[in-house]
N, C-alpha and C positions, 0 to 999 in steps of 0.2 A: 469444483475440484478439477484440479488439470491434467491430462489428458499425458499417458507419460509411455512411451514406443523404444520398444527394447529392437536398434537397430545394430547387428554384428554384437560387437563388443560394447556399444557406447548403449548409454540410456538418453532420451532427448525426450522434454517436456513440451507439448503442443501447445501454440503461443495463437494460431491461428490456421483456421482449415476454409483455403478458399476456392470454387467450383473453379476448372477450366474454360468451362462453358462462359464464363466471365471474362475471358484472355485478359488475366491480371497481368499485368506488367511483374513480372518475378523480382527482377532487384531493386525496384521499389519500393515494394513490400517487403524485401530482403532487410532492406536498409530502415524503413520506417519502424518494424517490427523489431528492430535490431536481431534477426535470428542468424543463427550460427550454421542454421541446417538446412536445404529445401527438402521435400519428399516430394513423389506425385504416383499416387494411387488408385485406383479405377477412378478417376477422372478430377482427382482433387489434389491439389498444392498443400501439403503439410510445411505450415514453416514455423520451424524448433530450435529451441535453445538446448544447445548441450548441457548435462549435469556431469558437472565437476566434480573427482574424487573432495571430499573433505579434506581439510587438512589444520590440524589441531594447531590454535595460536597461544594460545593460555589454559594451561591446566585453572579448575578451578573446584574448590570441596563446596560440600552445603557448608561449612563452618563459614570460609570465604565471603562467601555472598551473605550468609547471612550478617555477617558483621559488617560489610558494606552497606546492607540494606538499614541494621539498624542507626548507623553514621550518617546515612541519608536523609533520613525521618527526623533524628536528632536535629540537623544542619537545617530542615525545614521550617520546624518548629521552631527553631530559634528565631529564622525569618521574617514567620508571620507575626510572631508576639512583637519584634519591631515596628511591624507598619500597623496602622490603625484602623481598625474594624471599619468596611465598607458599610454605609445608609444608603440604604435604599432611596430613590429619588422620589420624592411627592410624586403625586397624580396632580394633572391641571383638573380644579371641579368642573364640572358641564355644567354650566350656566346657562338659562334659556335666554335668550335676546328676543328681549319683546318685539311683536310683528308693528311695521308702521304702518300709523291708519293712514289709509287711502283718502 
């Protein structure tokens, strides 16, 4: 579970927490971590991604989805009834190969 620092007004979720004592290079980590934030607290670099207000794209009911979902299932099965039941591939038998005499 991640790690989530209510700093001022903003909430930031903790992406990586690394010692000083390690003299990380900071915008490297900045940048590899893609984090938006740095911190540095008794001796550690917090570096976090800000959390973004939501913001609603598509209303959507359970009626919605559900009739999407059965359209899906529908759409599948039609699908697979098209293509033709996979077989399993034989096994090669283990055949003992007689020793050569000496």
């Amino acid at each position: 579970m991640k790690n989530i620092i209510n700093y001022g007004d903003r909430r930031l979720v903790v992406l990586r927490i690394v010692n000083e004592m390690h003299k990380p290079n900071v915008d490297v980590w900045k940048e590899h971590l893609l984090a938006d934030t740095v911190l540095k607290k008794n001796g550690n670099f917090y570096f976090c991604h800000d959390i973004k207000d939501a913001e609603i794209l598509e209303e959507w009911t359970i009626s919605d989805s559900e009739k999407w979902l059965y359209e899906h299932k529908q759409e599948s099965a039609k699908e697979s009834d098209k293509k033709s039941p996979k077989q399993k591939p034989k096994r090669a038998s283990k055949k003992k190969i007689p020793e050569t005499e000496k």
